[in-house]
RODO-2510 file (C-alpha; in nm, 4 decimals, decimal comma):
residues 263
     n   res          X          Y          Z
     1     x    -0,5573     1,7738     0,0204
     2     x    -0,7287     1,4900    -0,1381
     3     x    -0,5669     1,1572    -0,1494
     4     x    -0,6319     0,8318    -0,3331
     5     x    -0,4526     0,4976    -0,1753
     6     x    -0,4862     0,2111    -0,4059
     7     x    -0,4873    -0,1241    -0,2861
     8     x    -0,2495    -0,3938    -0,3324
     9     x    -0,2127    -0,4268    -0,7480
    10     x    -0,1920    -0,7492    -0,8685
    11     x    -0,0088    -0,8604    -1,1745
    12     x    -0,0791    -0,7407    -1,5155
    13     x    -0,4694    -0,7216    -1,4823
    14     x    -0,4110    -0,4735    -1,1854
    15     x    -0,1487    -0,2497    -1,3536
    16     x    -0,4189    -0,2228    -1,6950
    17     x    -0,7052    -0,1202    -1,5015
    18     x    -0,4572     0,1179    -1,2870
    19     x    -0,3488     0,2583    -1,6492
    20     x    -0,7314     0,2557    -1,7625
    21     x    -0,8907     0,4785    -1,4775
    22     x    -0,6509     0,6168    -1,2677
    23     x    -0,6651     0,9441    -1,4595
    24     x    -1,0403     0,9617    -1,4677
    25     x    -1,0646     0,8871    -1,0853
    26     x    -0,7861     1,1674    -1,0322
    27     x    -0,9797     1,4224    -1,2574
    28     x    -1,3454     1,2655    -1,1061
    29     x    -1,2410     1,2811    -0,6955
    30     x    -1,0030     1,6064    -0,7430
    31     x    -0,6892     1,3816    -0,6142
    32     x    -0,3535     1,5781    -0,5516
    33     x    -0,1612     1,2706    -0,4379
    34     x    -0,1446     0,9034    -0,5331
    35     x    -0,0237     0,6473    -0,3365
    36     x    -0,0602     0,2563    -0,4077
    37     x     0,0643    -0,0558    -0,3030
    38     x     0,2514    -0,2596    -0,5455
    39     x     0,3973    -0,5705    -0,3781
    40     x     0,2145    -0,8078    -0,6145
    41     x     0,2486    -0,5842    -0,9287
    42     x     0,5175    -0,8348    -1,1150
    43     x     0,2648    -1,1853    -1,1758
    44     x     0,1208    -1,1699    -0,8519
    45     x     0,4617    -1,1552    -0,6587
    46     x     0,6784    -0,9123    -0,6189
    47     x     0,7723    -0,5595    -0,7924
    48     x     1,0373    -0,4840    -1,0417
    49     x     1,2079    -0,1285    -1,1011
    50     x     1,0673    -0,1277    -1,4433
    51     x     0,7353    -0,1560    -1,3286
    52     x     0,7919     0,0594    -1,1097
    53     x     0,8756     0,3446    -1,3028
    54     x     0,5855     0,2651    -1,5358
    55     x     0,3003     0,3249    -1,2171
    56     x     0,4912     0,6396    -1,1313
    57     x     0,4345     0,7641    -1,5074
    58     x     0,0984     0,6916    -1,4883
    59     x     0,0634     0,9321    -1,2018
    60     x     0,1285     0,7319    -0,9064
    61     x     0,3528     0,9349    -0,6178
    62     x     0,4880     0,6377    -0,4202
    63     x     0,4681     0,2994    -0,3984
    64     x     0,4355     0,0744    -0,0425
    65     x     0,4753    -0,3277    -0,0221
    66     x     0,4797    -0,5497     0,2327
    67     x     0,5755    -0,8960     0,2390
    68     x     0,6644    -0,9917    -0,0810
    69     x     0,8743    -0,7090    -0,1702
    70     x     1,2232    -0,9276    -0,2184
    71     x     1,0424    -1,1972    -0,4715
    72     x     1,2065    -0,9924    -0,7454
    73     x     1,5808    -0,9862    -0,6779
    74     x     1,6174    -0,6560    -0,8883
    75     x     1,4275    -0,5070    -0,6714
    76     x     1,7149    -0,4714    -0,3941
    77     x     1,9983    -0,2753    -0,6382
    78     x     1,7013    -0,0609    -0,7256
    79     x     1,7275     0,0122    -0,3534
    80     x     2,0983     0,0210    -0,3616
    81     x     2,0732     0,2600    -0,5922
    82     x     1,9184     0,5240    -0,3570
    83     x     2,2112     0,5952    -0,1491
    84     x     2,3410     0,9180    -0,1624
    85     x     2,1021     1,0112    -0,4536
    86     x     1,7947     1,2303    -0,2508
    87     x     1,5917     1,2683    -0,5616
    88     x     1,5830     0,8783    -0,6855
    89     x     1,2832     0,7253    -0,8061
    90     x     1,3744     0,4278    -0,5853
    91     x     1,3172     0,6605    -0,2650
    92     x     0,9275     0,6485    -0,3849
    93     x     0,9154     0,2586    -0,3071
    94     x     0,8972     0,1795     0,0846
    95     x     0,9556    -0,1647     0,2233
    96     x     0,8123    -0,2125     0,5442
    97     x     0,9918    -0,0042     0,8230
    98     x     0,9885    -0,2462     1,0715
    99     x     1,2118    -0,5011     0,9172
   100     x     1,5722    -0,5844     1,0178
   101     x     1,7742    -0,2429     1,0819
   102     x     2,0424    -0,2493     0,7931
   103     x     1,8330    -0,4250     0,4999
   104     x     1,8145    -0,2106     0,1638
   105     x     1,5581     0,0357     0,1198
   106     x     1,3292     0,2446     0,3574
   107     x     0,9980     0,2411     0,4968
   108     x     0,8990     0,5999     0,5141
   109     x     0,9114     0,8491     0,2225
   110     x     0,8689     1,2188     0,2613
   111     x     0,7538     1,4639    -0,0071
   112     x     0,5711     1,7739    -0,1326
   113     x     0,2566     1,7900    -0,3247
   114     x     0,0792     2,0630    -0,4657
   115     x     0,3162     2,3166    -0,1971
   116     x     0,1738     2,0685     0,0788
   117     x     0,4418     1,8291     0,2695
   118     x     0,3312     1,4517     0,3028
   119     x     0,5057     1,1238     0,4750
   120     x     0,4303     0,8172     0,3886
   121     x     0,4786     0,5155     0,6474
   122     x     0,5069     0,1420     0,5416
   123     x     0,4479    -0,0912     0,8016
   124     x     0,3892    -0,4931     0,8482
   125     x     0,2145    -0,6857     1,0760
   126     x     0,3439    -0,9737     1,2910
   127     x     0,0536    -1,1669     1,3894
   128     x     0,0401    -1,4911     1,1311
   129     x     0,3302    -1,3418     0,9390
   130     x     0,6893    -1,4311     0,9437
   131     x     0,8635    -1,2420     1,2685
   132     x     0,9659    -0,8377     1,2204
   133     x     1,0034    -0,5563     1,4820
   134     x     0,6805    -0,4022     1,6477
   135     x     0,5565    -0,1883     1,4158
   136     x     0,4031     0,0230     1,7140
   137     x     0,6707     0,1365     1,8619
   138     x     0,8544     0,1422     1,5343
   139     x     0,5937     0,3976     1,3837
   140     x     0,6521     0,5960     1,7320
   141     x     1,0391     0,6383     1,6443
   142     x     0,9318     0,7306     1,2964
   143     x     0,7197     0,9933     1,3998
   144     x     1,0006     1,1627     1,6414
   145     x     1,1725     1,2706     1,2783
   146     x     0,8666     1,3791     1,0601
   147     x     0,7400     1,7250     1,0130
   148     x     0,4833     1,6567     0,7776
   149     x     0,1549     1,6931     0,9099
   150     x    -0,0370     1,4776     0,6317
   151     x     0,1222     1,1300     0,7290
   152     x    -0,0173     0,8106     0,5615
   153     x     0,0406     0,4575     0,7312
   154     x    -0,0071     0,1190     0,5004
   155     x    -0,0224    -0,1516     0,7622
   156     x     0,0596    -0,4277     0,5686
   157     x    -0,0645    -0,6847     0,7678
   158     x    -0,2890    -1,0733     0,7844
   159     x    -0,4710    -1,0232     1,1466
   160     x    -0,7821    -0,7423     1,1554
   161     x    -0,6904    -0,7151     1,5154
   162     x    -0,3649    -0,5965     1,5060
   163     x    -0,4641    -0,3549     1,1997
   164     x    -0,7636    -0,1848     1,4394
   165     x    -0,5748    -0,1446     1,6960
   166     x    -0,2768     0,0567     1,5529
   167     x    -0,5563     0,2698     1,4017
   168     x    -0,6594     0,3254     1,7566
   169     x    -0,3181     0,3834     1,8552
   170     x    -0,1535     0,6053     1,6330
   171     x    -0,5571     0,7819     1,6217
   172     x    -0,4766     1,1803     1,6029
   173     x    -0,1158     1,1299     1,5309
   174     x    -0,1482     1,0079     1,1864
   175     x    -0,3524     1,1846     0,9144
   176     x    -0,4872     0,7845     0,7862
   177     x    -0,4080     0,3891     0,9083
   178     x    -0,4731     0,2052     0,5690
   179     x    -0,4434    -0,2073     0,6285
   180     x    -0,3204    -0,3917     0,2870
   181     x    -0,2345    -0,7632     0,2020
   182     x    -0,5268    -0,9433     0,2602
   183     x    -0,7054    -0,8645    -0,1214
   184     x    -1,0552    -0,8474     0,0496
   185     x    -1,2212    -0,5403     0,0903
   186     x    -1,3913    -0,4399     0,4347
   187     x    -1,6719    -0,2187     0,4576
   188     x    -1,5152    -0,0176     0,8064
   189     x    -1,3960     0,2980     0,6480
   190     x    -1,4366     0,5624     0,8870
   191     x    -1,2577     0,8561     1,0783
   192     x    -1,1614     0,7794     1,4351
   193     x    -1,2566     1,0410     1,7034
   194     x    -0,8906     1,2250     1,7346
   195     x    -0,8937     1,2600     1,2980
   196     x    -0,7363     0,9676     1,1675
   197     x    -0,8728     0,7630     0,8574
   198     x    -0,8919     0,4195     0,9171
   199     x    -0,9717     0,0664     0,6946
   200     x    -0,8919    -0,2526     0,7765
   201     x    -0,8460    -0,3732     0,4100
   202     x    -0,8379    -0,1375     0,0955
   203     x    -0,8948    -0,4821    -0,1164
   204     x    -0,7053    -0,6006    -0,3984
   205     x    -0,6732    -0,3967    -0,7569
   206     x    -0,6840    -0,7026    -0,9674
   207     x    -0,8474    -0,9971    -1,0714
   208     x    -1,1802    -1,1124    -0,8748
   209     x    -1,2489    -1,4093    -1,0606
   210     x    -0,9707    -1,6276    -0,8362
   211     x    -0,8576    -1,6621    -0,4983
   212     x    -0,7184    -1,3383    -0,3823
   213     x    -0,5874    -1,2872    -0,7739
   214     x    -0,4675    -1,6334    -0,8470
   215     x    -0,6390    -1,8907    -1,1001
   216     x    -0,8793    -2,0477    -0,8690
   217     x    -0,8512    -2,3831    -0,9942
   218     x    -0,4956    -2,3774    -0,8684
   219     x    -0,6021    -2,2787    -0,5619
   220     x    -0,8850    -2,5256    -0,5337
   221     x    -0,6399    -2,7950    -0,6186
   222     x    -0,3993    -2,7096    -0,3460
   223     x    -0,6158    -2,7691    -0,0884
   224     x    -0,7313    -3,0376    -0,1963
   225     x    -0,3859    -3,2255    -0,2635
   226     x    -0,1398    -3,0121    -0,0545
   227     x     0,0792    -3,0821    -0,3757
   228     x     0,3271    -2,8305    -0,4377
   229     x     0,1119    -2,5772    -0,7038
   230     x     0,2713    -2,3307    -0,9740
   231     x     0,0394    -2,0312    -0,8560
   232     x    -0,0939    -1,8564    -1,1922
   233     x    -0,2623    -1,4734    -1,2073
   234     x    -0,6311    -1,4713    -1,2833
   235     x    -0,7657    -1,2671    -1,5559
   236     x    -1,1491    -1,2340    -1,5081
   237     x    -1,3409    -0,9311    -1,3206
   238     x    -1,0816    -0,6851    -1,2781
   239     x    -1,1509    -0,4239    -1,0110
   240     x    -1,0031    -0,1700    -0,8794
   241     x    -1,0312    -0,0923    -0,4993
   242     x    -0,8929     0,2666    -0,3286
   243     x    -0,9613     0,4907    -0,0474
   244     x    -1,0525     0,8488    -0,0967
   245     x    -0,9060     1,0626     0,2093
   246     x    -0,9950     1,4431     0,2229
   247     x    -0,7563     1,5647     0,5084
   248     x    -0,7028     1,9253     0,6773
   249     x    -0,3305     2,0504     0,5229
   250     x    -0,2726     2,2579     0,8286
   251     x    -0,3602     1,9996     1,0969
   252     x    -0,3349     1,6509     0,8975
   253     x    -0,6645     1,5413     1,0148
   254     x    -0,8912     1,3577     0,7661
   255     x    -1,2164     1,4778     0,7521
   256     x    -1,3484     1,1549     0,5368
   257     x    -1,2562     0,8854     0,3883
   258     x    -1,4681     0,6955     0,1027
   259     x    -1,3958     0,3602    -0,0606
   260     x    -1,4312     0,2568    -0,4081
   261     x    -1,4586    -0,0602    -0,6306
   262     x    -1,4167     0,0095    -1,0262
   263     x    -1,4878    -0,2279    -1,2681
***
């Protein structure tokens, strides 16, 4: 199976290029299953269920977030709306697993592609980010009750640290550790020695000509005032950043993984 992640899609520049290429990247790379974060999809902050049903039409399987998943109040009855309805489109959008046992949603998703079975993991960090359960010993509970062997992780997380060493952790267990949220792009792709596909960043799908996708004026200003700032999307060089993952259906193991920037 080939996979395409796509990283963190910000605001309306991020959902047009999305819309734009996606197709020709499936069609160019041979991709049987999307996967994307959409946390910032909705002006930079937050994702809405309308928005969410338009990146699942344009061929996106399921969507991860992180920590600005509840910016958007919808967002939560869309979760609501999941319960005791298998087949929901609202199953497709993970929260992070990790947070408080009892909130709406879920952060794990698991499906069938092309006659293959996938999972899907969404996890957030806790170093420099407001306090959740480990997400290392939460992924090892999640594990106990997949049977997928092709098992993505998004490790939503600030510190490269923590990111690297899950990878190491859950290395051979996990078909590909994917880090999201900080918008910047690392050059560290590569398949750790038990078969797992590991990045510390996928990058941002959005605007570049900003501070991680917001005017950078605004930005600017802020730190130069600490005045209370109205942050804005950015508009200018629009990229889109992903992770190709070629994996082993019977075993789960990746056998690469190659990272793109479109523009």
């Amino acid at each position: 199976m080939r996979i395409l992640f796509i990283g963190d899609i910000f605001a309306r520049p991020g959902r047009n290029i999305v819309k734009d290429r996606l197709a020709g990247l499936v069609k160019e790379h041979s991709i049987e299953l999307v996967i994307a974060n959409g946390e910032n999809s909705a002006a930079g902050f937050g994702i809405t269920p309308q928005i969410a049903e338009e990146l699942f039409e344009l061929g996106i399987d399921v969507l991860t977030t992180g920590n600005h998943v509840w910016d958007k109040r919808e967002i939560v009855d869309f979760f609501e709306m999941a319960n005791g309805h298998p087949h929901s489109p609202s199953r497709r959008v993970l929260r992070p697993a990790n947070y408080a046992v009892g909130l709406p949603g879920s952060g794990v998703y698991e499906g069938s592609k092309s006659g293959v079975r996938y999972a899907v993991i969404n996890l957030q960090g806790r170093v420099f980010m407001v306090p959740n359960d480990d997400p290392f010993r939460g992924a090892d509970e999640l594990l106990k009750g997949i049977q997928a062997k092709i098992i993505l992780v998004d490790i939503h997380a600030e510190a490269t640290s923590e990111k690297i060493s899950l990878g190491w952790y859950l290395d051979g267990r996990v078909t590909a550790v994917l880090g999201t949220h900080t918008h910047i792009p690392t050059a560290d792709e590569r398949v750790l020695p038990e078969g797992t596909a590991y990045i510390t960043d996928v990058g941002m799908t959005g605007p570049y000509d900003g501070v991680i996708g917001v005017k950078k004026e605004l930005v600017v200003n802020k730190f130069l005032t600490n005045m209370p700032t109205r942050f804005e999307p950015a508009t200018g060089d629009v990229r889109l950043c992903a992770v190709v993952i070629d994996c082993d259906n019977q075993t789960g193991r990746a056998k690469t993984i190659e990272r793109l920037m479109v523009r």
